[in-house]
N, C-alpha and C positions, 0 to 999 in steps of 0.2 A: 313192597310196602311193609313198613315194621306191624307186627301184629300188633293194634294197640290195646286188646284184651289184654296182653300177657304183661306189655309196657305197663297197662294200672295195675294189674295184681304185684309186678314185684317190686313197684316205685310207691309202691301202697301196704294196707296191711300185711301181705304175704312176706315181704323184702323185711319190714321192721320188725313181723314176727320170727325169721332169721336171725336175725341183728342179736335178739333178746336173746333166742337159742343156740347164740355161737359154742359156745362154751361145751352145753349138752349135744349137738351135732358133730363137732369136734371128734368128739369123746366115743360118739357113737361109729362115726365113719371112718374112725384113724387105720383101723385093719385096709380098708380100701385105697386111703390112702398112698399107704404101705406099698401094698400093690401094685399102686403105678409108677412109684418112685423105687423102686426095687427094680423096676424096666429102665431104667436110665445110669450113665454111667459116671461114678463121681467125677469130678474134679475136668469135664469136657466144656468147650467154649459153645456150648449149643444156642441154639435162638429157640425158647418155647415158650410155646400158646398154651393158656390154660381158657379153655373155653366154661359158660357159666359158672366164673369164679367162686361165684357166692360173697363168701366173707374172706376168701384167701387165703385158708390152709394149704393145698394140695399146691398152690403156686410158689406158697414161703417156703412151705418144705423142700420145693424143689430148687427154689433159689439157694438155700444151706445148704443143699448137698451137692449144686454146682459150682457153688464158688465164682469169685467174681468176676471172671472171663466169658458165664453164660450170658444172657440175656432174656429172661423170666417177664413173660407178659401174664396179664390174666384180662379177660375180657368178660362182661356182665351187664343185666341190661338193667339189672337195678343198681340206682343210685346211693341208695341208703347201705345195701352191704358193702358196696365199694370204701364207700366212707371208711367203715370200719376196717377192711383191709389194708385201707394206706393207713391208717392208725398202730395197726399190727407190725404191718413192714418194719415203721418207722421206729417202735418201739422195740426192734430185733435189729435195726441196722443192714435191712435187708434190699436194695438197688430194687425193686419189681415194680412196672408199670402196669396200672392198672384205668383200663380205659372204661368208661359207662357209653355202650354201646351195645347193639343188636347184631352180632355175628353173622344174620344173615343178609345184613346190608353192608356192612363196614365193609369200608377198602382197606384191608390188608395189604401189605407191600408184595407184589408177586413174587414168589421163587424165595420167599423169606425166612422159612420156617423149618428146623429141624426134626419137630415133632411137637404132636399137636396132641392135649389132653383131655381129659374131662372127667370126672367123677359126680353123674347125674346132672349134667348140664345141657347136654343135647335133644333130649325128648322134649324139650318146649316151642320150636319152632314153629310155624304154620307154612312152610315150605320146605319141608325137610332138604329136599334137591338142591332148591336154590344156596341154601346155608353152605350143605355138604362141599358144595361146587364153586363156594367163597373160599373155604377153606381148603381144596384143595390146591385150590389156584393160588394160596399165598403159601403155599409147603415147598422146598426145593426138590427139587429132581430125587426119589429115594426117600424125601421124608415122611415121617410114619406118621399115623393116626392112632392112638388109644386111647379108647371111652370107655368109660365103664355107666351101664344102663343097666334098668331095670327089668328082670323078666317077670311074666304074667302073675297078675294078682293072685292067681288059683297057687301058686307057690312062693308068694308072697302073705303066708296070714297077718304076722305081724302088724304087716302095712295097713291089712284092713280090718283091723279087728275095731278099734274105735268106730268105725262109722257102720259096721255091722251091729254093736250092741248100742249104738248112738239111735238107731234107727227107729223105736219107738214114740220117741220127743221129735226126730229132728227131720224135714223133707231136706234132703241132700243131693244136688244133681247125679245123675247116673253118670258112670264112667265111661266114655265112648273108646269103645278100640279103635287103636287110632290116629284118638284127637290129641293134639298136644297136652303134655301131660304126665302124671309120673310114669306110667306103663305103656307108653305112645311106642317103645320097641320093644312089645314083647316079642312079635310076631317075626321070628328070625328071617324069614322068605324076605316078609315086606324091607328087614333093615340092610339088606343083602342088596336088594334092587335100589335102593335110594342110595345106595353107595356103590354100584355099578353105573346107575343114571347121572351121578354127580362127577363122575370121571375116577376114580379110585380104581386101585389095584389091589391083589393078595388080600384079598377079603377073607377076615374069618371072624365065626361069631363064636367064640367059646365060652363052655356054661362056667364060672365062677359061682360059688358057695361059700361064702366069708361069714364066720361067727361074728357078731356086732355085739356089744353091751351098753348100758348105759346103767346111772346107780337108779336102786330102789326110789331113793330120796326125788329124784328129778324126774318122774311118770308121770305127776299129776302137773308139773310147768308144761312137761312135752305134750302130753292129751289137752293142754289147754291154751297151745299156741298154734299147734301145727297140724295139715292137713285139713280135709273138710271138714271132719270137727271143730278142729282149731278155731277152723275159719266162723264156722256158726258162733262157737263160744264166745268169741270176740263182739260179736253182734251184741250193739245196746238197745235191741228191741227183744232180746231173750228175756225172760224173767227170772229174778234171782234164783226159785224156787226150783225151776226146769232145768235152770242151768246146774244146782247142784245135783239133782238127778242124772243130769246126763252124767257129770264128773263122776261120780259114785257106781254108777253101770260102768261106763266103761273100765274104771280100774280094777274092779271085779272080773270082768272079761281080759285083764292083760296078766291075769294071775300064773298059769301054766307058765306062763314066761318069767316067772319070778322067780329066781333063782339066791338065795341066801338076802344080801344086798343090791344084787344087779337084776336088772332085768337085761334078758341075755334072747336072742333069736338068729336067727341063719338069714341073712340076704341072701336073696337069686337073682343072679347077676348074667348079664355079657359083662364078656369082654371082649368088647368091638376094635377089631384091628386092620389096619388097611396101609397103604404105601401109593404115594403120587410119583408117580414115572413119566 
């Protein structure tokens, strides 16, 4: 069954606040990017999946660097980023199919897949197994899996700095370990077994530390789209008042992280790797 929490959060405000911060996410995650498209080999006729596309960076990138022999999907359960992805494609001349769907139900073509990607696209499931075990069954004999996922918030500040200094205005649901979600694989054990339970091979979780920046200039869009802040901020039952209190706390609070023009922090990362045999 499609998670239908997750179906309205990213076919809703979540997905269009996306949308707004392609540009600034972009900018922020391009090192990660990098990363996974640095694992791939140019100019090979491969078939890849890019799992929760988003807006279609990591999939366009990979389509330019394949050239047009590959076959570049991207799969995403929001409709509104997708949008904007074939928008992008198009405006680069770039062949990538991009499907609005639930990776953990979607019938994949079996034995179809060279390699399978994701840059923070996986931790939203509500069956992690089931997805896992979609996906491997449409990879060919040997084809690889890499994700890149988030580790534990306790080595993530960055991530939680707004809703720590948010915390005085705002009730904010607690983070469940666990529950789908940005940090849904901190827990290396647990992302181990759901990928042994889903039929995967040559599993390895390696820690990943990537510098990210984004400009000085764009802090207060980001603190005020994204996240559970974001998400509060967006609410028109906040009052104008509160709302500029919270803005002004937290940008105080992302200070340390200000570096000349940029505001610059360390992601801690997997990098989730596995092979279907």
């Amino acid at each position: 069954m499609t998670d239908t929490s997750q179906h309205a959060l990213w076919n809703g405000p979540a997905g269009e606040a996306w949308v707004e911060a392609q540009r600034i996410l972009d900018q922020m995650f391009t090192p990660l990017a990098t990363h996974l498209l640095d694992a791939i080999a140019p100019g090979t006729d491969a078939q890849v999946l890019d799992v929760g596309c988003g807006t279609g960076a990591v999939a366009l990138a990979i389509a330019g660097r394949l050239g047009p022999e590959a076959h570049v999907t991207g799969v995403d359960i929001s409709a509104p980023m997708l949008a904007l992805a074939r928008e992008r494609a198009q405006r680069a001349g770039l062949a990538v199919d991009f499907i609005v769907a639930d990776a953990q139900q979607h019938a994949f073509a079996p034995g179809s897949l060279d390699r399978i990607v994701s840059r923070f696209g996986v931790m939203f499931f509500d069956d992690p197994v089931q997805a896992f075990g979609q996906l491997q069954r449409a990879a060919k004999r040997g084809g690889v899996l890499q994700a890149l996922a988030w580790r534990g918030p306790d080595e993530n500040a960055f991530m939680t700095t707004a809703e720590r200094a948010a915390a005085p205005w705002l009730s904010l649901p607690p983070r469940q370990p666990g529950a789908p979600g940005q940090f849904a694989f901190a827990d290396q054990a647990r992302v181990e077994q759901i990928l042994r339970d889903s039929g995967w091979e040559d599993i390895e979780l390696l820690p990943l530390d990537v510098v990210c920046r984004i400009e000085r200039a764009d802090l207060a869009t980001y603190v005020s789209l994204l996240g559970p802040v974001g998400s509060a901020l967006r609410n028109g039952d906040l009052v104008a008042d509160v709302r500029t209190q919270v803005i002004d706390a937290v940008l105080r609070a992302f200070e340390p992280f200000v570096d000349g023009d940029s505001v610059t922090f360390t992601a801690a990362c997997w990098d989730v790797r596995a092979r279907a045999w």
